[in-house]
C-alpha positions in Angstrom: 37.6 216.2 212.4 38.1 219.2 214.8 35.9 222.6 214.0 39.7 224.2 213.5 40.9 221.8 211.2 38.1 221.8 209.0 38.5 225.9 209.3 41.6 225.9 207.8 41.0 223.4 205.3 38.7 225.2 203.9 40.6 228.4 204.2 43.2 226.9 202.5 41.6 225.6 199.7 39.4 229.0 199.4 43.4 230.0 198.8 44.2 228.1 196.4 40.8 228.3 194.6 41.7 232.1 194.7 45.2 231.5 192.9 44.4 232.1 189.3 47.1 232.2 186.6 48.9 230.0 183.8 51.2 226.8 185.3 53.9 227.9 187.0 52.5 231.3 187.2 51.8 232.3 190.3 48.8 235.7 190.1 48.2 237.7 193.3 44.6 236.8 194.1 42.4 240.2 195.0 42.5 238.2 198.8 45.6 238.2 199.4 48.0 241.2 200.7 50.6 242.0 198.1 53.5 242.4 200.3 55.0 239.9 202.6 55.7 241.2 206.2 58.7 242.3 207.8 60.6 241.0 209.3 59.5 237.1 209.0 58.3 237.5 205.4 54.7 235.9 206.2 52.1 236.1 203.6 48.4 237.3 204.9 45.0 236.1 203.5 41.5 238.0 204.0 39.5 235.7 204.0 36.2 236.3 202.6 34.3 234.1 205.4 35.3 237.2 208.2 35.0 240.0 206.1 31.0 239.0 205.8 30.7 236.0 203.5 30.1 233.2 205.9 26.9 232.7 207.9 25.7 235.1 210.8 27.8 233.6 214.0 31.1 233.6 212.0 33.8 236.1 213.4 33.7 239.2 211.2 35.5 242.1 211.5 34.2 245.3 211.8 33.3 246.9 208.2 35.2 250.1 209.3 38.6 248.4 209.5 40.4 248.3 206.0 42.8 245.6 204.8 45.4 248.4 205.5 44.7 247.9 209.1 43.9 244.3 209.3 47.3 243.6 207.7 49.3 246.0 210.3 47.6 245.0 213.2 49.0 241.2 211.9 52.3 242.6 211.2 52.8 244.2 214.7 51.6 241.0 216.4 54.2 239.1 214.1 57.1 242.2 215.2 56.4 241.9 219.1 56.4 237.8 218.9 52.6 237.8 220.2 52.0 234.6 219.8 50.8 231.3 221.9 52.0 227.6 222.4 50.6 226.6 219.3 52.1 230.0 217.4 48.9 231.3 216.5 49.2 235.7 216.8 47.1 237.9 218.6 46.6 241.6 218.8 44.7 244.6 219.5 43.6 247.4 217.9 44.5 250.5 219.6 43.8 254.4 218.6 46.0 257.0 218.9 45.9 258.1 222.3 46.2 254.4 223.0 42.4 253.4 223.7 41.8 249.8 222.6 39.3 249.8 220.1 36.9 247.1 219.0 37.6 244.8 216.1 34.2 242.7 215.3 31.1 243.2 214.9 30.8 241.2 218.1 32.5 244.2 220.1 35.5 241.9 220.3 38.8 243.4 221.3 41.6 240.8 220.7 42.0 239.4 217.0 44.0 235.8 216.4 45.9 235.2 213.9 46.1 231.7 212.9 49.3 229.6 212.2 49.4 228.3 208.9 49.9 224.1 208.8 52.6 224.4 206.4 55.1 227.1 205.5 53.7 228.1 202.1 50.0 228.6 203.1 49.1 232.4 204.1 48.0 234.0 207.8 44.7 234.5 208.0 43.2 236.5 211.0 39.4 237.0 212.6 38.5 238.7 215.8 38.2 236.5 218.9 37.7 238.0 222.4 35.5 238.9 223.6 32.6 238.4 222.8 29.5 240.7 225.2 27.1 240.9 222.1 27.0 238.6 219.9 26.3 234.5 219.5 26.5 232.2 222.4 29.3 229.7 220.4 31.6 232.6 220.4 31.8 233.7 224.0 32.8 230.4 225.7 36.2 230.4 228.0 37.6 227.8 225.6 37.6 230.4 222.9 39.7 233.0 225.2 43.4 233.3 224.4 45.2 231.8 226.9 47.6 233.4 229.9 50.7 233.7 228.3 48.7 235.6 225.4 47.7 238.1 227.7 51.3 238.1 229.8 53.1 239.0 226.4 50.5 241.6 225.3 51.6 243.4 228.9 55.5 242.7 228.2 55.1 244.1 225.3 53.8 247.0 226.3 50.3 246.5 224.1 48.1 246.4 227.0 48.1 247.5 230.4 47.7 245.1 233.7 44.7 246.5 234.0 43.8 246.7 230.7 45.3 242.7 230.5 43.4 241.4 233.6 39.8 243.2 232.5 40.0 241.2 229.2 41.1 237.9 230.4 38.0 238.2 232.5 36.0 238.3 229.0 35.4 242.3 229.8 35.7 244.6 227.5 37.7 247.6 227.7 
């Protein structure tokens, strides 16, 4: 079994571990964000492995980004359509004046959000690219996001050509 299938089957029995409640009641778990998004209606999971729980070479994002932001950076990648082949999401995290800021604690820059196997399971995000400082498994080519990734994150007017090229290269910006 593939190191992304066996991601999300744990993930999504971490989920439904997390689900507490009578039968047929259905709890908010404290994981979960308590609003779908707009406009698709997706439901988002934190899970616990990238927000420090799993083991020292997992993707984590930084401890300065809230769920707040974690959940809108999702939400605008689901908005603009930012998605691959495989209709996984990707994003950036940008500040006000439009600097792209990092997301990990790896210094990475571009955060996936991965497609859930069936409609009912939640989103759940980590960030992916690049990766200057941090474990050797996480800063192979395979784990960059592909073209089309980066073309639509131009389109949309998330990143600059510049800005596009210099992190398809595996550069931060």
């Amino acid at each position: 079994m593939g190191r992304k299938r066996k991601e999300r089957g744990k993930a999504s029995r971490e989920r439904r571990s997390d689900q507490k409640g009578d039968v047929g009641e259905r709890r908010e778990a404290p994981n979960y964000w308590p609003e779908p998004t707009n406009p698709k209606g997706y439901r988002y999971y934190f899970y616990p492995k990238h927000h420090g729980a799993g083991n020292a070479t997992d993707s984590r994002w930084h401890p300065e980004i809230s769920r707040q932001e974690e959940f809108t950076i999702f939400e605008i990648a689901v908005r603009l359509d930012l998605a691959d082949e495989g209709g996984n999401l990707y994003n950036v995290r940008k500040a006000a004046d439009g600097t792209i800021l990092e997301l990990g604690v790896f210094h990475e820059q571009v955060a996936r959000f991965w497609k859930p196997s069936t409609e009912t399971e939640a989103w759940h995000g980590h960030p992916l690219w690049p990766v200057e400082a941090g474990p050797s498994n996480r800063a192979r080519q395979e784990n960059r996001p592909g073209r089309s990734v980066f073309r639509k994150l131009v389109e949309q007017g998330v990143l600059s050509k510049a800005q596009s090229h210099r992190l398809n290269n595996g550069k931060n910006i």
